[in-house]
C-alpha positions in Angstrom: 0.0 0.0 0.0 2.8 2.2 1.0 4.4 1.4 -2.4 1.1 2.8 -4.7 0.9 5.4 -2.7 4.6 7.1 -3.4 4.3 5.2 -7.0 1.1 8.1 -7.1 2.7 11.1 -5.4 5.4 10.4 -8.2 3.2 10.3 -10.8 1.5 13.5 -9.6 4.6 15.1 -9.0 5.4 14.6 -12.8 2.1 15.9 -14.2 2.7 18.9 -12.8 5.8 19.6 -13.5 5.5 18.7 -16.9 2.0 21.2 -16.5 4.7 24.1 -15.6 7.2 23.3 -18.4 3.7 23.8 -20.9 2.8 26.6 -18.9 6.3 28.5 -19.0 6.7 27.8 -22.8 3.7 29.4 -23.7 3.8 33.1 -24.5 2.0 36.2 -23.6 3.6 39.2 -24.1 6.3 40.5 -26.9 6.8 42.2 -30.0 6.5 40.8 -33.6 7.7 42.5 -37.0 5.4 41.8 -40.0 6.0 42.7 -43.6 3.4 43.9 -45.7 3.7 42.9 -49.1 1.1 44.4 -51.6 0.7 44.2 -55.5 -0.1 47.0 -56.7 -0.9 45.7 -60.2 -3.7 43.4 -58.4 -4.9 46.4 -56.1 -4.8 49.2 -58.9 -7.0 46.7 -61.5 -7.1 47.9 -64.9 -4.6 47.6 -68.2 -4.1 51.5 -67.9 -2.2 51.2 -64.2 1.0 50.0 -66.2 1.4 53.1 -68.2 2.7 54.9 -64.8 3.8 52.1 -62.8 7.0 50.0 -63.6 6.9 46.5 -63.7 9.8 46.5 -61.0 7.9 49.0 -58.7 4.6 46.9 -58.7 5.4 45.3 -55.4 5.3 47.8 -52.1 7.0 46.8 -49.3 5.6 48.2 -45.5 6.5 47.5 -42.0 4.4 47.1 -38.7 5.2 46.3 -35.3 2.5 44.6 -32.8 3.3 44.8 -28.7 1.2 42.7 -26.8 -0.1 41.0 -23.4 -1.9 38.9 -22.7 -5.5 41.4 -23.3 -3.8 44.4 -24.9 -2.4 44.8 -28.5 -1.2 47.2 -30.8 -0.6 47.3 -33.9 1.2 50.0 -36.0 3.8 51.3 -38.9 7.3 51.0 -38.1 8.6 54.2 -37.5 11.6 55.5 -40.1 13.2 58.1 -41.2 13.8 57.1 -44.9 11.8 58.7 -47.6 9.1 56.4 -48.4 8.5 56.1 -52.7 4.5 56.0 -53.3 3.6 56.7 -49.7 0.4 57.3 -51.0 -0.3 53.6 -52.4 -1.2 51.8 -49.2 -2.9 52.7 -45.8 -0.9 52.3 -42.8 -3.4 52.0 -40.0 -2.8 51.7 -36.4 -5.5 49.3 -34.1 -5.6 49.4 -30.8 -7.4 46.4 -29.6 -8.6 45.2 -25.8 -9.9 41.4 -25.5 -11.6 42.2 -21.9 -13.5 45.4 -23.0 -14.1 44.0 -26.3 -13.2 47.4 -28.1 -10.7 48.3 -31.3 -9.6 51.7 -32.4 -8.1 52.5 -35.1 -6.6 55.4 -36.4 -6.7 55.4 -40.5 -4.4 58.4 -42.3 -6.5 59.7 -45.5 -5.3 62.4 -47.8 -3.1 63.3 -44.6 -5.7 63.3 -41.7 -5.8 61.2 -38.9 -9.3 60.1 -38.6 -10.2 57.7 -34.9 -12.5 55.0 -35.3 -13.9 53.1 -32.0 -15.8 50.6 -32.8 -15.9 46.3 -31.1 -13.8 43.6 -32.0 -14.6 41.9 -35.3 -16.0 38.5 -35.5 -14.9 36.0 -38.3 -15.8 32.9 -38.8 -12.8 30.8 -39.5 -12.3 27.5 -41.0 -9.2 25.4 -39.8 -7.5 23.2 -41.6 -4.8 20.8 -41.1 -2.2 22.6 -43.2 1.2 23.8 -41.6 4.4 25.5 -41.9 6.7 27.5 -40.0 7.2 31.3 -40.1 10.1 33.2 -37.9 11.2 29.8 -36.5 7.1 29.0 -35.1 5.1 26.1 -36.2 1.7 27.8 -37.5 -2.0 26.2 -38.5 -3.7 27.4 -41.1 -7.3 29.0 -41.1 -9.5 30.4 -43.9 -12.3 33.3 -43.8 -14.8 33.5 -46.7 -14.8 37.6 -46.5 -17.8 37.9 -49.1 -18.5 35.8 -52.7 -15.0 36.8 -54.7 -12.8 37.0 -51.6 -11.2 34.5 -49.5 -8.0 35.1 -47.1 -5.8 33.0 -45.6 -4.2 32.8 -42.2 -1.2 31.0 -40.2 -1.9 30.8 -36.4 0.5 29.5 -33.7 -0.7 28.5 -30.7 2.2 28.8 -28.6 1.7 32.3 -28.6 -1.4 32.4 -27.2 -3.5 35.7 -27.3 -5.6 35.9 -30.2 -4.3 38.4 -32.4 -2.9 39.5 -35.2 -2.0 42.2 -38.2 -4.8 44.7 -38.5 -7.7 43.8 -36.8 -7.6 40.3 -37.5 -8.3 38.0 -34.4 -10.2 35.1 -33.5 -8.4 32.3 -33.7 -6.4 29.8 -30.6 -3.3 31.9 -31.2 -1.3 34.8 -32.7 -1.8 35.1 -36.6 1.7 34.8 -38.0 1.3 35.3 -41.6 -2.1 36.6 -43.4 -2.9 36.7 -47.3 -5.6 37.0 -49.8 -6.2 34.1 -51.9 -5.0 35.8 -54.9 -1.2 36.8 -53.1 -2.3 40.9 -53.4 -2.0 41.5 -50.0 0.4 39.1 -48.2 1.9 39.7 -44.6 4.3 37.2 -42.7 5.8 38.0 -39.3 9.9 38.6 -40.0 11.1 38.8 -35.7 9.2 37.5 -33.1 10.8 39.0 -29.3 9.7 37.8 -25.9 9.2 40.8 -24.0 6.9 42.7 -21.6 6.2 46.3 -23.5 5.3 48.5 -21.0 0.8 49.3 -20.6 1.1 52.9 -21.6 2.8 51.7 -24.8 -0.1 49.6 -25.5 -2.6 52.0 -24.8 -3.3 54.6 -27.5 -3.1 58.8 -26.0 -5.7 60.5 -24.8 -6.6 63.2 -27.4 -9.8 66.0 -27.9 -10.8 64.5 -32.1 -13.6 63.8 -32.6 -13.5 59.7 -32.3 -16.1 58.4 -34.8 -18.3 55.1 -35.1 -17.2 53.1 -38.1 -20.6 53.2 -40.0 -20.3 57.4 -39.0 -17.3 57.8 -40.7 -18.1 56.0 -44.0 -21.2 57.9 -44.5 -18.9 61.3 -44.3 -16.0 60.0 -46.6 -19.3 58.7 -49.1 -20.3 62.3 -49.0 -17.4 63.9 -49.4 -16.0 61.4 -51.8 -18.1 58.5 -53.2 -19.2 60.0 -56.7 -15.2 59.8 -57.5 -13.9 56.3 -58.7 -11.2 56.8 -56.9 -13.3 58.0 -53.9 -15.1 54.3 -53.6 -11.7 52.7 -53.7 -10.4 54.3 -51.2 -13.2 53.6 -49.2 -13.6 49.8 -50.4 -10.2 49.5 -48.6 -10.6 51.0 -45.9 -14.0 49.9 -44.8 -13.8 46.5 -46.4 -12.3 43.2 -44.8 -9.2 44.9 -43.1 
């Protein structure tokens, strides 16, 4: 009898501590570089956008950083002091996210303007497959979102980084998105540098500031005022009111 009993209190003792060797190597909190890879052939559609962009300039290259823990995110352009070519061709937004509140702001730059959008967390349905690979040394899932009829994106999760987040506003799934594309390879983004930190909660948190800070369907209906009899007035405000 005395024998089961210390074969149990060994076997105890390993469950747990192989419990805190899962718990420790799961992470939290840290920093991951993503690179933004867009084509702008595919996102300016039509035979006439090669008459003023160069086949070797069609692929824009941007930079984000997201800090997180384990209920606040952000995610925003890397900051740099180089002259940026075509500055104009893609939107850099920053999102502020919270998983307890349940709220996302982002702050979207058009024609120069920083314009705050509070709005809740999306929800996406997501489809997960069995599919792998690794990106910046993690082993990721992959997951697919029907966004509407023509577009479908795909995502790489890794659960060993466990709060569900990702580029953009893109969430929802058992772990941090790694890499996100469209299904056609327009938009792409894959995480470069993955760091195990703890950024500090006032980095994570946007500033306080006296704009106006509008509800999403609010600020559409101004930009389709101002804007949406242009064609190049409803693309700008496909893309920025669309699936990102």
């Amino acid at each position: 009898m005395i024998g089961v009993c210390k074969y149990i209190k060994t076997f105890l003792l390993c469950v747990l501590m192989l419990s805190g060797l899962f718990a420790s190597a799961q992470i939290n909190a840290g920093k991951i570089v993503y690179e933004r890879k867009t084509n702008l052939y595919k996102k300016f559609k039509g035979d006439d956008v090669k008459e003023w962009l160069k086949e070797s300039d069609k692929n824009k290259v941007d930079v984000f950083e997201l800090y997180f823990n384990d209920s606040l995110s952000v995610f925003k352009p890397q900051e740099s002091d180089l002259k940026e070519q075509m500055s104009w061709a893609t939107s850099k937004n920053q999102v502020y996210q919270n998983s307890k509140t349940k709220q996302r702001v982002t702050i979207k730059t058009i024609w120069g303007e920083e314009l705050i959008v509070q709005d809740s967390l999306y929800k996406r349905t997501w489809k997960i497959t069995e599919s792998t690979r690794k990106i910046a040394g993690y082993e990721c899932r992959k997951a697919i979102w029907q966004a509407n009829d023509s577009t479908r994106l795909y995502a790489w999760y890794c659960n060993e980084i466990e709060p569900s987040i990702g580029p953009e506003s893109f969430i929802g799934l058992p772990g941090v998105i790694l890499g996100l594309a469209t299904e056609d390879g327009g938009v792409i983004y894959f995480a470069k540098s993955i760091t195990v930190e703890t950024p500090p909660t006032e980095k994570l948190l946007m500033k306080k500031t006296k704009s106006k800070i509008y509800a999403s369907d609010e600020l559409k209906k101004r930009l389709e005022k101002d804007f949406g009899k242009e064609k190049w007035g409803k693309s700008m405000i496909r893309e920025h009111f669309g699936i990102w």
